[in-house]
N, C-alpha and C positions, 0 to 999 in steps of 0.2 A: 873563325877563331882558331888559332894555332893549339895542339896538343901538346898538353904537358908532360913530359915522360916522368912515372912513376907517381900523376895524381891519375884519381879516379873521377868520370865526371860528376859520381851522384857528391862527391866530395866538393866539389867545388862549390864555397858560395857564389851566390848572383853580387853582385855588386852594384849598390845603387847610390845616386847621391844622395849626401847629408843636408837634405835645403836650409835646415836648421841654420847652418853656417852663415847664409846667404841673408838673414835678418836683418843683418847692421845694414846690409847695403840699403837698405830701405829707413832704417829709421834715423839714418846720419843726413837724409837729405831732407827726409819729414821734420825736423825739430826746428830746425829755422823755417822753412815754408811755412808752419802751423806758425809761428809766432809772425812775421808777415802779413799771412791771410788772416789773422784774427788781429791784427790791431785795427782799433778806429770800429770793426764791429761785434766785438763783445767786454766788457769790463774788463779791466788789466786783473785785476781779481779775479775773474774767470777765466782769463788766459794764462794766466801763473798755474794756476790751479789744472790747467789742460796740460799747460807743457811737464809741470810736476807728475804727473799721473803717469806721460809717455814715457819720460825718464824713466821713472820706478819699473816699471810693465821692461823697457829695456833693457834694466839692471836685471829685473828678474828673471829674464829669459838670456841672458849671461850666468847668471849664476845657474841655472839649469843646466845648460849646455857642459859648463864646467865639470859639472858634477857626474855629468856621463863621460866623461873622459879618463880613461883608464888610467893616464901617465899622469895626473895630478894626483898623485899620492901625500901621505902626510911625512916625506924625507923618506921613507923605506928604502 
């Protein structure tokens, strides 16, 4: 790793990734698959209610991520 002139190393954060980001990638291909693999073997009422749940659980871990993000401020 190249030296930075004029940082110090204990200065330097580690930098790791955010996996956090990387979620949708996984539940944008889960949402249709789950409704697929559950028709024909569980009640459409319990499959609504399955894909409903993933949804919300999605929105909620968006609206998380959101909220640690420094640059969504309220207009400042």
């Amino acid at each position: 790793m190249a030296e930075h002139p004029g940082v110090r190393p204990e200065d330097r954060q580690k930098r790791t990734p955010n996996y956090g980001l990387l979620v949708p990638l996984i539940y944008a291909p889960a949402l249709p698959l789950l409704r697929i693999g559950l028709t024909g073997r569980v009640p459409n009422k319990v499959r609504n209610g399955i894909l409903a749940g993933t949804i919300l659980v999605a929105l909620a871990h968006a609206g998380y991520v959101m909220s640690a993000d420094s640059s969504m401020g309220a207009g400042n």
